[in-house]
C-alpha positions in Angstrom: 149.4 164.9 94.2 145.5 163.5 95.4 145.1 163.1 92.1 147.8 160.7 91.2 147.0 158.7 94.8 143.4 158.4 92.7 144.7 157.3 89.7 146.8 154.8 91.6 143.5 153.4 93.2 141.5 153.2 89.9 144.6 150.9 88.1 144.4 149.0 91.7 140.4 148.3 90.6 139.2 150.2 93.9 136.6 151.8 91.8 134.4 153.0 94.7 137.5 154.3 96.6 138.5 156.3 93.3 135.2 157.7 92.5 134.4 159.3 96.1 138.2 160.6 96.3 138.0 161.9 92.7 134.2 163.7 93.4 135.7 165.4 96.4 138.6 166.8 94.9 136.1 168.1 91.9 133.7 169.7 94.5 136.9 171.5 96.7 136.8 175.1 96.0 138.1 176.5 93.3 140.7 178.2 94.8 142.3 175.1 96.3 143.5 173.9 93.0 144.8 177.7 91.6 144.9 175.9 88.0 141.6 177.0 86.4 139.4 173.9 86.1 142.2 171.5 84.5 142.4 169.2 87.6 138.1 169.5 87.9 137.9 168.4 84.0 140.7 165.5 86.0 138.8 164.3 88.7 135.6 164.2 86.9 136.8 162.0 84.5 138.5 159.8 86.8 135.2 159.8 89.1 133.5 158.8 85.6 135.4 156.6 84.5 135.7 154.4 88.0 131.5 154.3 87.7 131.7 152.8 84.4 134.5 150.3 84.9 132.5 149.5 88.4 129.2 149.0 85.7 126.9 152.4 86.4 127.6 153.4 83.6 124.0 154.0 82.7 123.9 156.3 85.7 126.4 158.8 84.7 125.6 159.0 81.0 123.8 162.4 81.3 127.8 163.6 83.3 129.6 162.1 80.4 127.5 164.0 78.2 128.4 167.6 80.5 131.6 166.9 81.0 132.2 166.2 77.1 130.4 169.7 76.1 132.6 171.2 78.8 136.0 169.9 77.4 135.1 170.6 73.8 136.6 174.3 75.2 140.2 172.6 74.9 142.7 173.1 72.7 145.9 170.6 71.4 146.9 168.7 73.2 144.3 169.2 76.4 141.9 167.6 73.8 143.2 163.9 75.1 141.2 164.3 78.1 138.5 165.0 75.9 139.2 161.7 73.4 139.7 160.0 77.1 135.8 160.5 78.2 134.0 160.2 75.3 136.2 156.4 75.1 134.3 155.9 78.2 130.9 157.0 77.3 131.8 155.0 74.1 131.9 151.7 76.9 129.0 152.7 77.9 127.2 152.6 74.8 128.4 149.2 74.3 127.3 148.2 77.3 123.7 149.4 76.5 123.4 147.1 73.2 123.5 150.8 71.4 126.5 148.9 69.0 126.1 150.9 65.9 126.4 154.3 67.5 129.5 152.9 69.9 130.9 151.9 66.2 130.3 155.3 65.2 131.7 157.0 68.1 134.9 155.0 68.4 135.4 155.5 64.9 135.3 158.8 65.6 137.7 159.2 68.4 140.3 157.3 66.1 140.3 159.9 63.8 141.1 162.3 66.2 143.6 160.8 68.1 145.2 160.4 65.0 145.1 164.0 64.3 146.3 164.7 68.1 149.3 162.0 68.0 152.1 164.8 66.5 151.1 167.0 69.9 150.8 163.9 72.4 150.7 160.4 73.5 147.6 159.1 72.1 148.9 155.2 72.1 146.4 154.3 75.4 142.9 156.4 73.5 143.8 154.7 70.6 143.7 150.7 72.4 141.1 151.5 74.0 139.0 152.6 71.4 139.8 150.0 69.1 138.8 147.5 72.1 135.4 149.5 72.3 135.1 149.2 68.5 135.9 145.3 68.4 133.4 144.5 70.9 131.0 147.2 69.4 131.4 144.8 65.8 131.0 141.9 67.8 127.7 143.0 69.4 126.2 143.2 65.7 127.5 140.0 64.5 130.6 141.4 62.3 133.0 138.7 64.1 135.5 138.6 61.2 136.2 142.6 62.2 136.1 142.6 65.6 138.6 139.5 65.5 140.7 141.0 63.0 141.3 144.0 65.6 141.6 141.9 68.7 144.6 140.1 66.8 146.2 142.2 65.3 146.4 145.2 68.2 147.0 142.8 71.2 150.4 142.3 71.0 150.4 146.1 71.6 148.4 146.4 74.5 148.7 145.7 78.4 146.0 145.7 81.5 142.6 146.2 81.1 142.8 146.8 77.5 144.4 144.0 76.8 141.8 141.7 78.6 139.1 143.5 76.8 141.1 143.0 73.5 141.4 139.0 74.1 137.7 139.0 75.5 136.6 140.4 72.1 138.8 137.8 70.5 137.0 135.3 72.5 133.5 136.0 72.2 134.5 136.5 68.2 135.6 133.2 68.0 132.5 131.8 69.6 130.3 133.8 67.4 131.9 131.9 64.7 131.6 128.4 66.2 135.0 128.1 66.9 134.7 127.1 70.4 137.6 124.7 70.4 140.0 127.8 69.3 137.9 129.6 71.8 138.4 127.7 74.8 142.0 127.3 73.9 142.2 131.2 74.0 140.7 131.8 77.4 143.3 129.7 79.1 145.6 132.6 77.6 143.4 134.8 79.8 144.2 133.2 82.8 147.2 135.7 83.4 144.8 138.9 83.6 143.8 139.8 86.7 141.5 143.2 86.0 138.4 143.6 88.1 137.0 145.5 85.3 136.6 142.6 83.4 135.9 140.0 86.3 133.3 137.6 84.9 134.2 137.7 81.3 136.7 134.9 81.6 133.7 132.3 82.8 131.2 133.8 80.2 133.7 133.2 77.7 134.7 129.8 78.5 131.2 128.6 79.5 130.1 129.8 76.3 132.7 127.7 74.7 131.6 124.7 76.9 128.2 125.1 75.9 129.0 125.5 71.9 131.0 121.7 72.2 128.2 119.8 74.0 129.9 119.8 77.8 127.1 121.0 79.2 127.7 120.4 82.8 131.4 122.0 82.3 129.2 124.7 80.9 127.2 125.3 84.0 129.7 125.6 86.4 132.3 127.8 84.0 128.5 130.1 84.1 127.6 129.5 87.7 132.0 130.8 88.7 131.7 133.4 86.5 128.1 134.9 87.8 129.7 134.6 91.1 132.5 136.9 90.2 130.5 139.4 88.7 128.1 139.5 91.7 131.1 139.7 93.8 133.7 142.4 91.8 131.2 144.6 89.9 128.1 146.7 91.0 124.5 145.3 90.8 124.0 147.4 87.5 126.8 146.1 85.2 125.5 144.8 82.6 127.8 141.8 82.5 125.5 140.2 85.3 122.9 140.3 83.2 124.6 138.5 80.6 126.2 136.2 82.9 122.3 134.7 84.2 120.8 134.5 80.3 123.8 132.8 79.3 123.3 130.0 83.0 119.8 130.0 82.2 120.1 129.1 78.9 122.7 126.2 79.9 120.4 125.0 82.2 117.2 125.5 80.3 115.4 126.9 83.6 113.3 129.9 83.5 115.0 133.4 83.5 116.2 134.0 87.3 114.4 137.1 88.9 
């Protein structure tokens, strides 16, 4: 099935690939698919989700939102696809600094996949949103949450959730001042190799760096992990943003243009 060859790409991290396959396959005619609009509702959600993990997430906020309304028509266990997108919107929100409404959200979509899990597989909405929560709790300071979830859900998870989980564990551990346990953790990291979260491994550890006085270690742990994200993700992820406060801070210059 296209779709599956899609699906195939996105867990390859050939984002760009993914999303135009998945927005031509939602734009064939209708009558090409002869399944109502299940495998639309599909590739939309594939096309979206590639654009976030890729970091335009911004730009398709206002298709999350359609696509959301449109699947609220489902029933049972079609209402995963549903938990699925608003997870991503959810990373989205998160990505925006909008923390206490991604708290909300992915609260939220616990609660129903909970509800769903006697119909369906929920395991995979369920990681995920609890990844999107963590880091939601960390953006707002709650690090004692957001590392209690990392911990005790990682053993579970695998992929990109995983990486986000130990990220969140990370960057929890930091906001703490725990940067020896911190730096000890990225090198756990080291096995994850998800272009989703390319950058976060040198943000984390330079961040570590930085919180035990090795400056210099610091700056280049930054300088790697700007690289990466300039490299692996689109202009617009917010991650590259992050990545140049957190160099220019290190280095005490004035914010780069």
């Amino acid at each position: 099935m296209v779709y599956d060859r899609l699906r195939d790409l996105f867990a390859a991290g050939e984002y760009e690939k993914a999303e135009a396959g998945a927005r031509a396959l939602a734009a064939a005619p209708s009558h090409v698919w002869d399944r109502g609009p299940v495998v639309e509702w599909l590739a939309k959600s594939l096309a979206t989700a590639a654009a976030v993990a890729h970091g335009r997430g911004a730009e398709v906020l206002a298709e999350l939102d359609a696509l959301i309304a449109d699947l609220e028509r489902t029933t049972g266990a079609g209402r995963a696809l549903l938990l699925t997108v608003r997870g991503n919107r959810v990373a989205v929100l998160v990505g925006q600094g909008r923390y206490t409404e991604a708290e909300a959200e992915a609260s939220d979509i616990l609660r129903a996949s909970a509800r769903l899990a006697h119909l369906t597989e929920v395991w995979r909405i369920e990681l995920s949103a609890l990844a999107n929560l963590a880091d939601a709790l960390c953006g707002q300071g709650r690090y004692e949450e957001a590392s209690a979830i990392a911990r005790g859900n990682l053993p579970r998870a695998e992929g990109r959730t995983a990486a986000a989980l130990h990220c969140v564990l990370v960057r929890s551990l930091n906001g703490h001042g725990r940067h020896e346990e911190a730096l000890a953790e990225t090198r756990r990291l080291m096995s994850y190799r998800v272009r989703a979260e390319s950058g976060a491994l040198g943000i984390a550890t330079a961040t570590a760096l930085h919180g035990l006085g090795r400056r210099s270690e610091a700056e280049g742990a930054a300088r790697q992990a700007l690289a990466a994200c300039e490299q692996f993700l689109h202009p617009a992820h917010p991650r590259i943003e992050e990545a140049r406060t957190l160099l220019c801070r290190i280095t005490a210059e004035h914010p780069l243009a």
